[in-house]
C-alpha positions as CSV (number, residue, x, y, z in Angstrom):
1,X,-4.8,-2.1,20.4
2,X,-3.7,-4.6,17.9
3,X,-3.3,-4.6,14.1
4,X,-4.4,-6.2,10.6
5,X,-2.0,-6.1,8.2
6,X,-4.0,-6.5,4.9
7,X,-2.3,-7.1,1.9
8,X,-4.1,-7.1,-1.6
9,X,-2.1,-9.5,-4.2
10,X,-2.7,-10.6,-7.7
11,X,0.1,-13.0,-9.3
12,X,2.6,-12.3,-6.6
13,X,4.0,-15.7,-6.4
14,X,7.7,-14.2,-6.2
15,X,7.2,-11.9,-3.2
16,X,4.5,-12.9,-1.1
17,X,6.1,-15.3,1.5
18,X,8.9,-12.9,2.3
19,X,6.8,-9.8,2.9
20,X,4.5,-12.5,4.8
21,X,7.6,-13.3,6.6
22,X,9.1,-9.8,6.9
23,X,5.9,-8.7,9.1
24,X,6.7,-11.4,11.9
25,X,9.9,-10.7,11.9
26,X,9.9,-7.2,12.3
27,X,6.9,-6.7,14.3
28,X,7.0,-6.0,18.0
29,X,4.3,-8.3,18.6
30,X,1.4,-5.8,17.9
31,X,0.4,-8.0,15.3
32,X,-3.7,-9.5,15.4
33,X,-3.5,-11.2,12.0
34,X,-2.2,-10.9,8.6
35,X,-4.9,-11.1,5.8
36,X,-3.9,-11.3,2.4
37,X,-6.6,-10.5,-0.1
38,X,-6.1,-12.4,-3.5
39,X,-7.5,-10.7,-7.1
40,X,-7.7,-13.8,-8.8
41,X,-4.0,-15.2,-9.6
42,X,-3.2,-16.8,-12.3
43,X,0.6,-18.3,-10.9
44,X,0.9,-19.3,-7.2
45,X,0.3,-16.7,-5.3
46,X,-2.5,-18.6,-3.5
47,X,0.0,-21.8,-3.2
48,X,2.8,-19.5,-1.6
49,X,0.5,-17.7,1.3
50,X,-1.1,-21.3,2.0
51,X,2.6,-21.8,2.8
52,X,2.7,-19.2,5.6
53,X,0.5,-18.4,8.6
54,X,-1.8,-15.9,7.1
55,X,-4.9,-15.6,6.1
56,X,-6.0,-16.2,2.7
57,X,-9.2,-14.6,1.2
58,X,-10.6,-14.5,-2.2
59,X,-12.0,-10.7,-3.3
60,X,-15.1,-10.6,-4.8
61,X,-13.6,-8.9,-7.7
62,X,-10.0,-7.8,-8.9
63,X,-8.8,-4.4,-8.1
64,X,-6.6,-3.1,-5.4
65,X,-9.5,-0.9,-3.9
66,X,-12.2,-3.5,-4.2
67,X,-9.4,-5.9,-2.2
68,X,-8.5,-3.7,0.0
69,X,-11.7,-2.8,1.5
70,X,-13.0,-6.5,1.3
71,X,-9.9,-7.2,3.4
72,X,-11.2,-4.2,5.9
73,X,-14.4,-6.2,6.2
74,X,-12.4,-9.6,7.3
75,X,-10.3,-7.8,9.6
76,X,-10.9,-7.5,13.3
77,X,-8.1,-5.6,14.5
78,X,-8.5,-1.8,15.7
79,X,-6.1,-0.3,13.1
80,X,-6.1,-1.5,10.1
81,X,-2.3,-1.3,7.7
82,X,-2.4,-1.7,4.0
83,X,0.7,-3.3,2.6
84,X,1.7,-3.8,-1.0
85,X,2.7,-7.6,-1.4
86,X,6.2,-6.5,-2.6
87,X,7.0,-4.4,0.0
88,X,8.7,-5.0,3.7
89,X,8.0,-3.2,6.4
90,X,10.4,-1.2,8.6
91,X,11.3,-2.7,12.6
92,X,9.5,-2.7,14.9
93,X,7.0,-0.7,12.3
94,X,4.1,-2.0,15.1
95,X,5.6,-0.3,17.6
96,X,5.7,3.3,15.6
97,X,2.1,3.2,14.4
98,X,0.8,2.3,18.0
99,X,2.9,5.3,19.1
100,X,1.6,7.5,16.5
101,X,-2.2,5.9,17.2
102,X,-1.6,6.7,21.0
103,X,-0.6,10.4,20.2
104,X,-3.4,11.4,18.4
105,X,-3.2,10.5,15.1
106,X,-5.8,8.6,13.1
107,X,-4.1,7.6,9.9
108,X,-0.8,7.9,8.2
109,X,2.1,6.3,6.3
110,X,6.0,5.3,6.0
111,X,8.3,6.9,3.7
112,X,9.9,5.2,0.9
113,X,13.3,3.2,-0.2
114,X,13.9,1.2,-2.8
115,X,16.1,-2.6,-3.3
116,X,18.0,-1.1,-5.9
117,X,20.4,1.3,-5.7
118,X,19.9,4.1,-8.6
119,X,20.2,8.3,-8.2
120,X,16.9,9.0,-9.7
121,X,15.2,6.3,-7.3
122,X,17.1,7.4,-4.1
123,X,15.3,11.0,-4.8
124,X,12.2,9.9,-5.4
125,X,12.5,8.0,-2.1
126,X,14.2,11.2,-0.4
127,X,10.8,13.4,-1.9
128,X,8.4,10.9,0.4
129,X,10.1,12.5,4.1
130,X,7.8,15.8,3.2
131,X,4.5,16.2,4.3
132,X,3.2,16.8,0.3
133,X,0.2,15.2,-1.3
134,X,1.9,15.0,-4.3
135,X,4.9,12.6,-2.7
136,X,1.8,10.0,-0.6
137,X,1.1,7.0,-2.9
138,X,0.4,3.7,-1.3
139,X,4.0,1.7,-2.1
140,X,4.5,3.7,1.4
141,X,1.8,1.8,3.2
142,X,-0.8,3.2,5.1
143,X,-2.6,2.8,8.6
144,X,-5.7,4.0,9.1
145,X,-7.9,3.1,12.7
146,X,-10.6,0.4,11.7
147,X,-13.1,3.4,12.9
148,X,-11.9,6.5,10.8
149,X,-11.7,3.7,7.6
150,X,-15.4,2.9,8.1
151,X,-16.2,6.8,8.5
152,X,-15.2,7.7,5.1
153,X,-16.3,4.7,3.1
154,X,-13.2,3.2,2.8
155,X,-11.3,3.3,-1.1
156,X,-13.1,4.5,-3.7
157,X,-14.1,1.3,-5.8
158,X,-14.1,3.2,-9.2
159,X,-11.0,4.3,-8.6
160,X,-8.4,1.4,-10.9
161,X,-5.8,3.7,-10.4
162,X,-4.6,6.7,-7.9
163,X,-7.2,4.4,-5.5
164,X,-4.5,5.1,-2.4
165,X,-4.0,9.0,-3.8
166,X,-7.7,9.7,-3.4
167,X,-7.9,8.0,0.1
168,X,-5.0,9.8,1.8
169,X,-6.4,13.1,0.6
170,X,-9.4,12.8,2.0
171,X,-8.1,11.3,5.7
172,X,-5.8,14.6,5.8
173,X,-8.7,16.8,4.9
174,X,-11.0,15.0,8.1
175,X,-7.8,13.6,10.7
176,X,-4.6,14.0,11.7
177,X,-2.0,12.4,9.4
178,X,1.1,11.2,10.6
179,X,4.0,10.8,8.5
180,X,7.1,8.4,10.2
181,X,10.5,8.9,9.9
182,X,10.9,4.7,9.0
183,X,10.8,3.7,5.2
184,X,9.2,0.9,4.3
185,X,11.7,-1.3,1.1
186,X,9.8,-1.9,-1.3
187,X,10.6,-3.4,-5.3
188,X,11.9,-1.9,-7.9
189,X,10.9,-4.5,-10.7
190,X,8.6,-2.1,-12.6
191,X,11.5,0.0,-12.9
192,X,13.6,-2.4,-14.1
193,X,11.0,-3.7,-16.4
194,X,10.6,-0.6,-17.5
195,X,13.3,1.9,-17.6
196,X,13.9,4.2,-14.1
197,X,13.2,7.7,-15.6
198,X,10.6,6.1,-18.1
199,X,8.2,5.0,-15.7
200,X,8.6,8.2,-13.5
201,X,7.5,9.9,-16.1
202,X,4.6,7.8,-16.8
203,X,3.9,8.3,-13.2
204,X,4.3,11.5,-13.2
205,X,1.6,12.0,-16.2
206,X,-1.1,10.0,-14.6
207,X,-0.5,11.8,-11.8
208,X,-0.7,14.8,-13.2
209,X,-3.9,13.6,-15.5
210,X,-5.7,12.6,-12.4
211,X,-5.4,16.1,-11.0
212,X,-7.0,17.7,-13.7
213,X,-9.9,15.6,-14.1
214,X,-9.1,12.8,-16.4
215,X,-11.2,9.7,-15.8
216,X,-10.8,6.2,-14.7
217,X,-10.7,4.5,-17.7
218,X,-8.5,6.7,-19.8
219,X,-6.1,6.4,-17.1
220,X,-5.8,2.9,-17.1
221,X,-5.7,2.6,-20.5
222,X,-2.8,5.0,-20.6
223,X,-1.7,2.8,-18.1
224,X,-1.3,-0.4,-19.4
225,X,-0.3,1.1,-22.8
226,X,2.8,2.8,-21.8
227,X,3.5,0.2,-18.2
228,X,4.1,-3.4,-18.5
């Protein structure tokens, strides 16, 4: 079995070559092809991954879900593993979701670290090692077999935010879900940006929002109101 890492990006001109680069270099060699989905970019995202051996598409539309699933379509490879464009994969990461494929399960993720080092990020990163809905967002990754992702339909492409929420939920109500002891490293810059307990509590509202029924596009207003 082999892999497609796809990777949806929109103005990710300052990470995109070393997660490109990250993949190689920590894959086992389980790697078909790297796709990386663009929304659109505005900087040189487009210019950077032209740079590197992957593959660079053009989504029909901007939208993580709407890229994502348009980079499902491209792919070829029999599993298919969504990665953030600032986030690196763990070693030999190929090897582990192989393993996991092989044993039975049909989807699942990483758990979570952060660059930075900061108390309130290192226990949000420490929540991801349980198996709780509430701790599964997609910063973690996700790998999903090319056949389950087609059986469910894929992301939901109304979905502008919780998108990767709404996906896992619905793969652990159908499959087995497999949750790896290996954490991806992914960016704290919207922290930073932002404020560390500000936008966990942001997070934690939206999240919260979303359960209770809250739609779309109240959601991603609060969004961009209170994130930048």
């Amino acid at each position: 079995m082999k892999i497609s890492v796809v990777i949806p990006a929109y103005n990710e001109e300052e990470t995109i070559k070393e997660t490109i680069s990250s993949i190689r270099r920590h894959s086992a060699g389980h790697i078909k092809e790297i796709i990386v989905v663009d929304g659109g970019s505005e900087d040189a995202t487009v210019e950077r991954v032209q740079e590197t051996e992957a593959c660079l598409v053009t989504s029909p539309a901007k939208g993580r879900s709407v890229q994502m699933n348009y980079g499902a379509e491209v792919a070829t490879g029999d599993i298919l593993y969504f990665l953030h464009a600032d986030t690196i994969p763990p070693k030999n990461f190929d090897s582990n979701i192989l393993k996991s494929v092989t044993n039975g399960a049909k989807a699942g993720c990483f758990q979570l670290s952060f660059d930075r080092d900061h108390p309130l990020l290192d226990f949000y990163a420490w929540c991801t090692r349980f198996n709780i809905d509430a701790f599964r967002f997609g910063d973690q990754s996700l790998f999903v077999s090319a056949e389950t992702f087609a059986s469910i339909g894929g992301f939901r492409e109304d979905h502008i935010v919780m998108e990767d929420q709404e996906l896992m939920k619905r793969l652990k109500k159908k499959f087995s879900f497999d949750l790896l002891s290996d954490a991806v490293l992914t960016s704290s810059r919207k922290y930073s940006d932002n404020g560390v307990l500000k936008l966990q509590l942001v997070f934690t509202l939206i999240f919260m929002l979303y359960q209770v029924g809250v739609s779309q596009t109240n959601l991603d207003l609060i969004y961009k109101k209170l994130i930048h």
